[in-house]
BALOBA-1460 file (C-alpha; in Angstrom, 3 decimals):
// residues 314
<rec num="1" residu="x" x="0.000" y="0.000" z="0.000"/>
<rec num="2" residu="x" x="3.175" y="2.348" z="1.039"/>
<rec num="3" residu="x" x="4.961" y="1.910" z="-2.618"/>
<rec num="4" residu="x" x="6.270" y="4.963" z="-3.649"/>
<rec num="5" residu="x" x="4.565" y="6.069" z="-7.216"/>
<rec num="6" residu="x" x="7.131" y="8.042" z="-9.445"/>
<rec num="7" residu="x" x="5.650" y="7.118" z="-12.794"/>
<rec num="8" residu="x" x="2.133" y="7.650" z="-12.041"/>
<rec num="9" residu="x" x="2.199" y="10.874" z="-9.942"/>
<rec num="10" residu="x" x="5.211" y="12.326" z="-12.025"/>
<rec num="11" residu="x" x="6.676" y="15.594" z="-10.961"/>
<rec num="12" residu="x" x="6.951" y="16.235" z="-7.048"/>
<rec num="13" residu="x" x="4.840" y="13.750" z="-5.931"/>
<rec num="14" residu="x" x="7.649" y="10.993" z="-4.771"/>
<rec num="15" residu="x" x="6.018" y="10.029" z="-1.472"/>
<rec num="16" residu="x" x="2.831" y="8.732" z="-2.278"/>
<rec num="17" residu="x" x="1.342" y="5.700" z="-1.716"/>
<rec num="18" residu="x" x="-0.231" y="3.405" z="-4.598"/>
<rec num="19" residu="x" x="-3.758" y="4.013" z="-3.741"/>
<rec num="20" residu="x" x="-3.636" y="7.619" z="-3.311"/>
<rec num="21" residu="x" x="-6.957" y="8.883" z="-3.922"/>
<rec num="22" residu="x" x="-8.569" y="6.199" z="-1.817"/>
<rec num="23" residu="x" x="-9.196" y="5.542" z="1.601"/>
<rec num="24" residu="x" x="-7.018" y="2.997" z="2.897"/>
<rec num="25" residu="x" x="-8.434" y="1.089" z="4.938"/>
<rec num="26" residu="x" x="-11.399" y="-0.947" z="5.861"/>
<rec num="27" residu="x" x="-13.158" y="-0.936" z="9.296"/>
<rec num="28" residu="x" x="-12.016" y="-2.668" z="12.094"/>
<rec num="29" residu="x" x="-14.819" y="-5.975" z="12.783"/>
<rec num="30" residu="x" x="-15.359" y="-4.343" z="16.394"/>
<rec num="31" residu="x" x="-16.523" y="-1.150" z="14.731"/>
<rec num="32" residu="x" x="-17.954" y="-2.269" z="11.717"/>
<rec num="33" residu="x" x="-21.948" y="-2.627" z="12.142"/>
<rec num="34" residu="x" x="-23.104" y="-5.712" z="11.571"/>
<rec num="35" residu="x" x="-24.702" y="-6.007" z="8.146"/>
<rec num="36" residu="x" x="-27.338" y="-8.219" z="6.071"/>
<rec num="37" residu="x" x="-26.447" y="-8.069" z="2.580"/>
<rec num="38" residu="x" x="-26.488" y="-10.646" z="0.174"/>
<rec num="39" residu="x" x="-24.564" y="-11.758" z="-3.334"/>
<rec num="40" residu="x" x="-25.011" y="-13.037" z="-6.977"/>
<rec num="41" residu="x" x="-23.419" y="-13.772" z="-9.654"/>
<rec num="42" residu="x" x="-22.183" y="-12.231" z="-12.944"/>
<rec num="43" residu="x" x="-20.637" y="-13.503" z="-16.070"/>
<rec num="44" residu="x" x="-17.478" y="-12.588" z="-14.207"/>
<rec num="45" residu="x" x="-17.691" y="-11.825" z="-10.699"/>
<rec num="46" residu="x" x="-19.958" y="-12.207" z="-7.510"/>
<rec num="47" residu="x" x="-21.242" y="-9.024" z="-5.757"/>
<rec num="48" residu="x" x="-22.325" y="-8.028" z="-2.777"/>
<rec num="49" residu="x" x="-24.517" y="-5.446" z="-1.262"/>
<rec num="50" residu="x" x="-26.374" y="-4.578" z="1.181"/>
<rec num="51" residu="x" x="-29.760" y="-2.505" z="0.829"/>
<rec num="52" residu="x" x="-30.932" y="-0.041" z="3.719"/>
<rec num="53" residu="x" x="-33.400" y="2.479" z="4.322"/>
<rec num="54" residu="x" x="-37.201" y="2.845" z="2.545"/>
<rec num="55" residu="x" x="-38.581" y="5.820" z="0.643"/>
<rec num="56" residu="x" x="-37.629" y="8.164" z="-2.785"/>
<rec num="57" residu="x" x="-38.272" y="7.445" z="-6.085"/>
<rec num="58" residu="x" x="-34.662" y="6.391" z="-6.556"/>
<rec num="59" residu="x" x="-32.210" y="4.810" z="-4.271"/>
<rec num="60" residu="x" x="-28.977" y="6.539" z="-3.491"/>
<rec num="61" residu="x" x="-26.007" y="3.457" z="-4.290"/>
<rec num="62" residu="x" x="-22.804" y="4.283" z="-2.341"/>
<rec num="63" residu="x" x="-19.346" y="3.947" z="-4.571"/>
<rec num="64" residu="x" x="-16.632" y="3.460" z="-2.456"/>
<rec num="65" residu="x" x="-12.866" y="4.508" z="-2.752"/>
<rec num="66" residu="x" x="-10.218" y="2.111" z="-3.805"/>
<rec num="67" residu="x" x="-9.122" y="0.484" z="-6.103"/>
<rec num="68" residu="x" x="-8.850" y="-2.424" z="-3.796"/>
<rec num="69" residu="x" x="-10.741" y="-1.624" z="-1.149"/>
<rec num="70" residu="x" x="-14.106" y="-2.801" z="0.253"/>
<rec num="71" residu="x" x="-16.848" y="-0.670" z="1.020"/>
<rec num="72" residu="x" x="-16.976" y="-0.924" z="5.055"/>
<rec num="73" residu="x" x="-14.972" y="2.394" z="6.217"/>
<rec num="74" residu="x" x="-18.314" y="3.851" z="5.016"/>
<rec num="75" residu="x" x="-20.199" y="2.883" z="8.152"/>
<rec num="76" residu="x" x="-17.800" y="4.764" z="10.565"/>
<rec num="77" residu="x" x="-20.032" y="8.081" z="9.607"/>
<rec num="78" residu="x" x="-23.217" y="8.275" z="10.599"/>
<rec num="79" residu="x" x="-24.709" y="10.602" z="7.113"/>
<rec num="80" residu="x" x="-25.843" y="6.951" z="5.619"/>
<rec num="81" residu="x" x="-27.989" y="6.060" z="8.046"/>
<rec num="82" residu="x" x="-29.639" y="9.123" z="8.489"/>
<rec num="83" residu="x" x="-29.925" y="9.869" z="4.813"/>
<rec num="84" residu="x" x="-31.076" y="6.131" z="4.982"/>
<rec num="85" residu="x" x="-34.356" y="7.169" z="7.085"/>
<rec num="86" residu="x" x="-35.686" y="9.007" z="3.598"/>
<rec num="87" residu="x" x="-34.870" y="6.648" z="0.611"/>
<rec num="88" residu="x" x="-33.165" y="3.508" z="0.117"/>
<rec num="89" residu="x" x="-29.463" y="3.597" z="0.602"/>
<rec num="90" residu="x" x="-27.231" y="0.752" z="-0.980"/>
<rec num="91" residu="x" x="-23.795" y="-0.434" z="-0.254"/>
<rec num="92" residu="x" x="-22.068" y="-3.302" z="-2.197"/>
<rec num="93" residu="x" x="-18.215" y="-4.180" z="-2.425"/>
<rec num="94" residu="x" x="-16.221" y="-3.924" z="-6.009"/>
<rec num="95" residu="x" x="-15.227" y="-7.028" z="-7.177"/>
<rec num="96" residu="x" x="-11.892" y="-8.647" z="-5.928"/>
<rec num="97" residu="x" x="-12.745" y="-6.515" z="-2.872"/>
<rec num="98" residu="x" x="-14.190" y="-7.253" z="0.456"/>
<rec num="99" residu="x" x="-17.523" y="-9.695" z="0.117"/>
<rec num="100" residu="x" x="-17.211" y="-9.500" z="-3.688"/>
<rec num="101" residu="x" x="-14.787" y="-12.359" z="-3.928"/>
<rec num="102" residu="x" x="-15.720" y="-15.208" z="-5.879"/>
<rec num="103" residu="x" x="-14.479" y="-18.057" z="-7.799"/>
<rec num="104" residu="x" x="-13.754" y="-16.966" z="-10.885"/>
<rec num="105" residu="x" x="-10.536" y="-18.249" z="-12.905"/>
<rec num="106" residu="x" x="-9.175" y="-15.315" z="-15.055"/>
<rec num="107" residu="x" x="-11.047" y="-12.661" z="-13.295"/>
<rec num="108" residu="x" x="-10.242" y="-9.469" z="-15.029"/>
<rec num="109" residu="x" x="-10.048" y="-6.200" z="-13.316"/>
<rec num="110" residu="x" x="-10.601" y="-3.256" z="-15.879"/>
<rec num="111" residu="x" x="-12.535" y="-0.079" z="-15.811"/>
<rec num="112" residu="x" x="-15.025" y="-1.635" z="-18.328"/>
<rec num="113" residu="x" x="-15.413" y="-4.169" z="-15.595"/>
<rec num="114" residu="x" x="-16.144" y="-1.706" z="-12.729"/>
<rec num="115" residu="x" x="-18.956" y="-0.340" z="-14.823"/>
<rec num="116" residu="x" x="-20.338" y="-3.571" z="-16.245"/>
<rec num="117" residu="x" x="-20.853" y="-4.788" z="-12.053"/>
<rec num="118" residu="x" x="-22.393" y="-1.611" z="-11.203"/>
<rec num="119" residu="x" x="-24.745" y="-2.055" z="-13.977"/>
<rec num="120" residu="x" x="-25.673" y="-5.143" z="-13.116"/>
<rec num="121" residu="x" x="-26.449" y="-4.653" z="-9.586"/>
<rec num="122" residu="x" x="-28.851" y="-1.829" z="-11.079"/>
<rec num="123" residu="x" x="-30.714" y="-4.608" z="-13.201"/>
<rec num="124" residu="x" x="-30.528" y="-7.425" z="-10.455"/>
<rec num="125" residu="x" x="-32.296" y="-4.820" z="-8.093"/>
<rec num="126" residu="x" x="-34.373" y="-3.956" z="-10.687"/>
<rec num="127" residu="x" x="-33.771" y="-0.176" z="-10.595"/>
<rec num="128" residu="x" x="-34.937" y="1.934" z="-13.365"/>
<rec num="129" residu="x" x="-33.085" y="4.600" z="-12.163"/>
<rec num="130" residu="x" x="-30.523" y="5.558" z="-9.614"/>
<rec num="131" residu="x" x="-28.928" y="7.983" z="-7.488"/>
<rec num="132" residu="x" x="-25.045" y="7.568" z="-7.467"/>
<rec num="133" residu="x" x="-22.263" y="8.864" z="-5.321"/>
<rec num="134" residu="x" x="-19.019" y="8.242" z="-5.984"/>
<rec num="135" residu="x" x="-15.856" y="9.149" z="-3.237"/>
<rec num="136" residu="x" x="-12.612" y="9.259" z="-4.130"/>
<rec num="137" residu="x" x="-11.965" y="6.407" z="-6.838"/>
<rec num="138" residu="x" x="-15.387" y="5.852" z="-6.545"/>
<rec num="139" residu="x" x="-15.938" y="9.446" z="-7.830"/>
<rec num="140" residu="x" x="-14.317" y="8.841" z="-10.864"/>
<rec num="141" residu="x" x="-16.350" y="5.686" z="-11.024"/>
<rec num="142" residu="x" x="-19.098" y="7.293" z="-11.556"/>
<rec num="143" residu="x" x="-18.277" y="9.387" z="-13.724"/>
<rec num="144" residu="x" x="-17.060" y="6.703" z="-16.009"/>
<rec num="145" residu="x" x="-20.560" y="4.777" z="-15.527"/>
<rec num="146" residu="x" x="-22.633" y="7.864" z="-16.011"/>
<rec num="147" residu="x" x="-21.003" y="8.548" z="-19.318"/>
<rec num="148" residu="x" x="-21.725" y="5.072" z="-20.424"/>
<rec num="149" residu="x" x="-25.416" y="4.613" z="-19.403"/>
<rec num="150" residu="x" x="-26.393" y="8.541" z="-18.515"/>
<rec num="151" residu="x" x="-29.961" y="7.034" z="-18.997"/>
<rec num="152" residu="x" x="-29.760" y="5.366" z="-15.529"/>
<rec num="153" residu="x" x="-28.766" y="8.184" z="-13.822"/>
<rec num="154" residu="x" x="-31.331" y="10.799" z="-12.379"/>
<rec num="155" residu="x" x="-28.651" y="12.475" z="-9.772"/>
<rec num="156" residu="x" x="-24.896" y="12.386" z="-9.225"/>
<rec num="157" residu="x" x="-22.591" y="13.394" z="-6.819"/>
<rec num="158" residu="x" x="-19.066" y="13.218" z="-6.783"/>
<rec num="159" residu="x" x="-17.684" y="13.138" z="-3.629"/>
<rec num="160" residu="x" x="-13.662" y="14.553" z="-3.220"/>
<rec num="161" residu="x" x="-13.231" y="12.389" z="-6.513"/>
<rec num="162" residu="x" x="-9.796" y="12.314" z="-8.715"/>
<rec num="163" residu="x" x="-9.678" y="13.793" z="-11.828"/>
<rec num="164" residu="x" x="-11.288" y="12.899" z="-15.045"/>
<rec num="165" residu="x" x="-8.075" y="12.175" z="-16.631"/>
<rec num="166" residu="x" x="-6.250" y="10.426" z="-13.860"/>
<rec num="167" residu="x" x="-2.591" y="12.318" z="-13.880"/>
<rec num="168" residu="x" x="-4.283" y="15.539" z="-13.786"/>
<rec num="169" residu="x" x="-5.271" y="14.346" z="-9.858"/>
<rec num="170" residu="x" x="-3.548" y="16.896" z="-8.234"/>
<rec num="171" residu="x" x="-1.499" y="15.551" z="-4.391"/>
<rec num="172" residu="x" x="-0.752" y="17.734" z="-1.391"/>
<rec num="173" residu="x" x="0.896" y="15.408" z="0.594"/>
<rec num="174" residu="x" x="4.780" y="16.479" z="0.495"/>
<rec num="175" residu="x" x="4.315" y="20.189" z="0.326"/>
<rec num="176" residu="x" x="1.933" y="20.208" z="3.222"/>
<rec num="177" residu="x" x="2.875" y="16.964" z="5.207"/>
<rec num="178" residu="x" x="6.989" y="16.356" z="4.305"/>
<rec num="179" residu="x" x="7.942" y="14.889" z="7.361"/>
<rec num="180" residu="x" x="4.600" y="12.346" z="7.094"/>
<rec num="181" residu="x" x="5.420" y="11.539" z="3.630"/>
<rec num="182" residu="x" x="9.175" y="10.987" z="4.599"/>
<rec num="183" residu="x" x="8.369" y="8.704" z="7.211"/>
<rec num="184" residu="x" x="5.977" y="6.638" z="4.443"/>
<rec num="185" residu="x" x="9.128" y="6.530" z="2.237"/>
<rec num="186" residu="x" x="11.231" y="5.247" z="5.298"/>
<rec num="187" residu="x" x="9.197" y="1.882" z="4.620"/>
<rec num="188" residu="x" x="8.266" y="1.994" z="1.733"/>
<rec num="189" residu="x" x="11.215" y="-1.215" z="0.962"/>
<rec num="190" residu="x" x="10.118" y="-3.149" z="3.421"/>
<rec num="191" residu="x" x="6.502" y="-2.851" z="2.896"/>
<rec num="192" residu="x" x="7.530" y="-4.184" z="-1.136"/>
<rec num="193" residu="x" x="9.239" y="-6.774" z="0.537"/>
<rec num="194" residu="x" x="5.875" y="-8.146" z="2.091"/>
<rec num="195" residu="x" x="7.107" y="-6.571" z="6.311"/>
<rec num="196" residu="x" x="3.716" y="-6.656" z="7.465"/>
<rec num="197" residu="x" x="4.702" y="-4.251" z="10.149"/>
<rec num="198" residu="x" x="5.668" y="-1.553" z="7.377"/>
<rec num="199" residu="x" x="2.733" y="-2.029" z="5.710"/>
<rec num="200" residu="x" x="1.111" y="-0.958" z="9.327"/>
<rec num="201" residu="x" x="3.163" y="2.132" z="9.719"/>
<rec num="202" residu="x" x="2.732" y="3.434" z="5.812"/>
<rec num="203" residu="x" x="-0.914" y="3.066" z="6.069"/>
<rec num="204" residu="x" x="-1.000" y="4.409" z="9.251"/>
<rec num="205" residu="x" x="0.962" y="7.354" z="8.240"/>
<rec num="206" residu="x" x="-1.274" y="7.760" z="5.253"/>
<rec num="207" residu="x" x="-4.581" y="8.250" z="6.692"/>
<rec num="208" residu="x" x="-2.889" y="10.885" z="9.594"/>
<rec num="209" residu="x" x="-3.328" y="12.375" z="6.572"/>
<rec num="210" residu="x" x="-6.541" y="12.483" z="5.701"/>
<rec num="211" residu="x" x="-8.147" y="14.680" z="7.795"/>
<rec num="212" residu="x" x="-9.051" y="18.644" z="8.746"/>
<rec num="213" residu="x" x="-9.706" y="17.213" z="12.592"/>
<rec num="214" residu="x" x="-7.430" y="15.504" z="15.046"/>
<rec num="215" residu="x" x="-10.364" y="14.387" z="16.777"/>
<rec num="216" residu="x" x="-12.011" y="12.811" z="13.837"/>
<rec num="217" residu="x" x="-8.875" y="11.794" z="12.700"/>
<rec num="218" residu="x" x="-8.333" y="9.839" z="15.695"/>
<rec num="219" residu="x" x="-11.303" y="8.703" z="16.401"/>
<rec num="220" residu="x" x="-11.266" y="7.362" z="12.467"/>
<rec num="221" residu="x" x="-7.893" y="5.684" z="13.558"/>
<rec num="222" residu="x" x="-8.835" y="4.130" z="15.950"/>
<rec num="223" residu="x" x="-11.730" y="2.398" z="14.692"/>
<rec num="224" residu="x" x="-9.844" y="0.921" z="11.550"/>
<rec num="225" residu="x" x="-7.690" y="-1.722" z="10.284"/>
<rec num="226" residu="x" x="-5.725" y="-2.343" z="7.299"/>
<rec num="227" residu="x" x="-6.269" y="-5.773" z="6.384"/>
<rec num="228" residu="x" x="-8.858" y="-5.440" z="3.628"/>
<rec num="229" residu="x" x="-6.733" y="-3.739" z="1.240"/>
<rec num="230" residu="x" x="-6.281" y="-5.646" z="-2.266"/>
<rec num="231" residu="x" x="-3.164" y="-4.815" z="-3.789"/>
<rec num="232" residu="x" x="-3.480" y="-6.965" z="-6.531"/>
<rec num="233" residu="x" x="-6.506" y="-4.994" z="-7.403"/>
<rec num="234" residu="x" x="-5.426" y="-2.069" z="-6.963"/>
<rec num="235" residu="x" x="-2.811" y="-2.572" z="-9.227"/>
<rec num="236" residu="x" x="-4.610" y="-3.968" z="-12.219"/>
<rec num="237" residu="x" x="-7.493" y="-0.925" z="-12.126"/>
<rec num="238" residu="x" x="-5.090" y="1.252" z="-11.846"/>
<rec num="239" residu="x" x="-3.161" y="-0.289" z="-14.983"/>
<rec num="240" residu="x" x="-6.336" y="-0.007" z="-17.030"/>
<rec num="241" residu="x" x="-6.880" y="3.933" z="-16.049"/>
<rec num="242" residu="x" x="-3.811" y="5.908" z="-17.938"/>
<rec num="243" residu="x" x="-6.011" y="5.212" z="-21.365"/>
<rec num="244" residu="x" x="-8.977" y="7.044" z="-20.547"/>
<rec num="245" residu="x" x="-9.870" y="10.804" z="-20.545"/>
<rec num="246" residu="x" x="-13.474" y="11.259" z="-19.233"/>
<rec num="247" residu="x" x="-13.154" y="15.028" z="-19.801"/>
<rec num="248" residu="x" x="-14.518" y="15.129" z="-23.021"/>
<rec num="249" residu="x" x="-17.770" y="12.863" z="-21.259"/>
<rec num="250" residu="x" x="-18.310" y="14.899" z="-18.209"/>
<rec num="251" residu="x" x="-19.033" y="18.049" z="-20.448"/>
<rec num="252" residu="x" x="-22.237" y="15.881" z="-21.941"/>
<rec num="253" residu="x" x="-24.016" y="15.487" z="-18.725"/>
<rec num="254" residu="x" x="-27.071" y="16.477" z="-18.657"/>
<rec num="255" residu="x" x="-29.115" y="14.909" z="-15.264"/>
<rec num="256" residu="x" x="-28.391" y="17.377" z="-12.227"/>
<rec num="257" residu="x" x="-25.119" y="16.763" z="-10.644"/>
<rec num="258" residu="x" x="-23.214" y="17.862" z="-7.529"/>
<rec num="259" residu="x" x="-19.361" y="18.159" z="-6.986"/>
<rec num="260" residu="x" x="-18.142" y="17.962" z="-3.560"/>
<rec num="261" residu="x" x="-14.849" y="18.589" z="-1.869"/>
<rec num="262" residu="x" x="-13.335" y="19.021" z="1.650"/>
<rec num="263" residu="x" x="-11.729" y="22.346" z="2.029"/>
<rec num="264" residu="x" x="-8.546" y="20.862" z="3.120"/>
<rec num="265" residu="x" x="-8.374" y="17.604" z="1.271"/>
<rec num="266" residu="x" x="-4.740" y="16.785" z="0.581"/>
<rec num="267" residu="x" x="-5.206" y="13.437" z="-1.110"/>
<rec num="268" residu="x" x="-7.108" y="15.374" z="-3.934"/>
<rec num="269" residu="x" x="-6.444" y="19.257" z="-4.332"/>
<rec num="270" residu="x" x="-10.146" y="21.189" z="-3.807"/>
<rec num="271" residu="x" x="-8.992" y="22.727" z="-7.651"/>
<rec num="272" residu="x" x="-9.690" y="19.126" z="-8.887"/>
<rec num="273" residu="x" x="-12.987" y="19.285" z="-7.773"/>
<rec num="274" residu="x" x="-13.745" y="22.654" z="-8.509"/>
<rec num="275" residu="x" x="-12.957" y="21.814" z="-12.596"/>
<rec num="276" residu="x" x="-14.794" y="18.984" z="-12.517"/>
<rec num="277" residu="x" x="-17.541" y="21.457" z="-11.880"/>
<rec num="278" residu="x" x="-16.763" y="23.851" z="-14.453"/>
<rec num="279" residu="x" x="-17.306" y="21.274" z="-16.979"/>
<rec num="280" residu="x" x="-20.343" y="20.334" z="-16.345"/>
<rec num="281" residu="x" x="-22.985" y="22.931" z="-17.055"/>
<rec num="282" residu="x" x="-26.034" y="23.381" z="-14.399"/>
<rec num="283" residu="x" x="-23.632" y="21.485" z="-11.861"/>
<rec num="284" residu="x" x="-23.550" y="22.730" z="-8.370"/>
<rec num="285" residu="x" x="-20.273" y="22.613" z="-6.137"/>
<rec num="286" residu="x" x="-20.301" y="22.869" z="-2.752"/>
<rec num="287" residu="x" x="-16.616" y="23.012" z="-0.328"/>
<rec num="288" residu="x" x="-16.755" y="21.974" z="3.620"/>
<rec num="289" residu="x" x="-15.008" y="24.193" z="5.097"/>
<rec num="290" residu="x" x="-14.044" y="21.758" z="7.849"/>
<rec num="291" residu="x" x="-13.103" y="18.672" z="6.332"/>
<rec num="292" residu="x" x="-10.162" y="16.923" z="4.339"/>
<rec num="293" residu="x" x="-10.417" y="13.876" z="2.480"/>
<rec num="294" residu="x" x="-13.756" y="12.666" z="4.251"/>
<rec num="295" residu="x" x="-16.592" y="14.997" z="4.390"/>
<rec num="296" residu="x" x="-19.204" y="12.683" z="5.298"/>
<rec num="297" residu="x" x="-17.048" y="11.636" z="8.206"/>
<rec num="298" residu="x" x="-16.152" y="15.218" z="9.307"/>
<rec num="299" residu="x" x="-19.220" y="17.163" z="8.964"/>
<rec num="300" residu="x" x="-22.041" y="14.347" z="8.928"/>
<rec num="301" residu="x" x="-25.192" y="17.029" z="9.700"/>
<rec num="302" residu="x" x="-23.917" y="19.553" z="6.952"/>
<rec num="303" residu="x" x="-22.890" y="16.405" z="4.711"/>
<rec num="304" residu="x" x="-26.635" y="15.065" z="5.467"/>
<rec num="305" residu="x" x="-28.063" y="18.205" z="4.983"/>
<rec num="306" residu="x" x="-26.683" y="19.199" z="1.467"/>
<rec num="307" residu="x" x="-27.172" y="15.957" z="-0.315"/>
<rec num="308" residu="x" x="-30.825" y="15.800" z="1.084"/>
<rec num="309" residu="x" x="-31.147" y="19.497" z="-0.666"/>
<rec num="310" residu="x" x="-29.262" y="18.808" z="-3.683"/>
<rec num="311" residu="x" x="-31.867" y="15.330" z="-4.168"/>
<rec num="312" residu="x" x="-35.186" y="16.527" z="-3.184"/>
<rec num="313" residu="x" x="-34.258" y="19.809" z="-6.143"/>
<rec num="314" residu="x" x="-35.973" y="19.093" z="-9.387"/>
C-alpha cells in the first residue's frame, strides 16, 4: 500500500502511496456494524450489497474509494444512516474486494469491468433509475458509468473524486505533510518486501493524513484496520486507467449533478474538484469548510443536509 509512485504521480509527488486517492483502509470488525447483505453472480464476478433504508423514487447506491478496497470504512459516519431514514441507501463491495470475492478463474479487473458490475447490480435490483455517489476512486467511477449509461442516472454526486483524466489528480501530501510523507518513504522497501509491520506504519501514516480534525482523525484511527486492502486490485485498475480521458464525457451530462470537496483535502487538491464542476454545465459545487479527504465523516449534519437538498431539487 506504502509503494512509492514516481511514474504515475510524475513531478513532485515521490512520497505517495499506490492508492492515493482512496481511503485505505477498511473498518475494524469491532466497529464495523453488523450487516445483512447478500450476493449473486455475474458472467465474471460475484457481488455483494447490502440494501438499507425505505422511501424516494430512486435509491442513493454508495461507490466506495479504492481500487482495492471494500466498502466498510463507510459505516464509521453516521450521514448513511440518516440519509437512509428518507430513501433507500445501498452499499455493495467492487469485485476482488471485500464480500465480492468469488471463484472466478481469469477474473479481469478493468474499468469496463467496474462499470459492467455496477450495472448489473442496477438490473438485479431492478432499478430503473438511480442515485449515485461516488468518493474518491469511486468518484471517478461514476463518472465513467454515467457517461456510459447517462440514462440510468437521475442524480450524481461526486464526492472529493480524482480527476477525469487520472494524472491531472492533483497531491498535497509532500508540500503540506513532508515529514509524514518521509516517514511513508522510510518503509516503503520493506513494505515491497511483504514486512507486514511496514505495511502498518505506511498506512498508518497515510490516513494521519486524511483529515481537517485531530479528533475525527483519531477517532477514524482508531476504529480501523488495514487488512482489507487488495493490492493486486489495486494494481490492475489502476493499470487499465492511464487510457482514458473522461473530460470530453463529463461536459455531456445532462441529469443534475453535484461536486463535492473538503476544504482541506490533501489526497485530492479542492482545484480538482472545482474543474470537474466547471465542466459540467447546471452542476452545483459545494466546499466543507471543515473537512479533508472525508466529508461525510467530518461534517455528517452539513454532509446530510446538502445531499438531502441537492436530491429533493428538481
Amino acid at each position: 500500500m506504502s509503494r512509492l509512485v514516481r511514474t504515475f504521480l510524475g513531478g513532485s509527488c515521490k512520497s505517495v502511496s499506490v492508492a492515493i486517492f482512496v481511503l485505505v483502509f477498511a473498518v475494524h470488525p469491532s466497529a464495523a456494524r453488523e450487516e445483512n447483505g447478500k450476493t449473486f453472480a455475474t458472467p465474471g464476478a460475484t457481488i455483494y450489497y447490502e440494501v438499507t433504508g425505505s422511501g424516494a423514487p430512486h435509491p442513493l447506491v454508495l461507490v466506495n474509494g479504492g481500487p482495492g478496497f471494500d466498502h466498510t470504512y463507510l459505516h464509521l459516519s453516521t450521514a448513511w444512516d440518516t440519509l437512509a431514514k428518507n430513501r433507500q441507501v445501498v452499499f455493495y463491495d467492487q469485485r476482488g474486494n471485500g464480500r465480492s470475492v468469488g471463484d472466478h478463474k481469469g477474473q479481469t479487473l478493468t474499468l469496463k469491468d467496474q462499470i459492467d458490475d455496477l450495472e448489473a447490480l442496477r438490473a438485479h435490483l431492478g432499478f430503473e433509475r438511480m442515485d449515485l455517489l461516488g468518493h474518491s476512486w469511486g468518484g471517478y467511477l461514476v463518472m465513467a458509468y454515467a457517461a456510459v449509461h447517462p440514462d440510468r442516472v437521475a442524480h450524481l454526486l461526486i464526492v472529493d473524486s480524482a480527476a477525469p483524466k487520472i494524472k491531472d489528480t492533483i497531491f498535497l501530501f509532500d508540500d503540506v505533510f513532508p515529514e509524514t510523507t518521509e516517514r511513508q518513504a522510510a518503509v516503503a522497501f520493506a513494505d515491497e518486501m511483504g514486512d507486514k509491520n511496514a505495511t502498518a506504519a505506511g498506512m498508518h501514516e497515510y490516513l494521519t493524513m486524511l483529515f481537517y480534525s485531530t479528533e475525527k482523525r483519531d477517532a477514524f484511527v482508531a476504529g480501523m484496520s488495514p487488512t482489507a486492502f487488495n493490492k493486486d486490485v489495486n494494481k490492475a485498475v489502476f493499470g487499465d486507467l492511464d487510457r482514458y480521458d473522461l473530460n470530453p464525457e463529463i461536459r455531456k451530462f445532462h441529469f443534475p449533478v453535484l461536486v463535492i470537496t473538503g476544504r482541506y483535502d490533501m489526497n485530492v487538491a479542492p482545484v480538482v474538484a472545482y474543474k470537474i464542476h466547471q465542466a459540467i454545465a447546471g452542476s452545483k459545487f459545494r466546499a466543507f469548510e471543515r473537512s479533508g479527504h472525508l466529508p461525510f465523516v467530518e461534517e455528517p449534519e452539513a454532509f446530510v443536509q446538502a445531499v438531502e437538498e441537492f436530491l429533493a431539487a428538481k
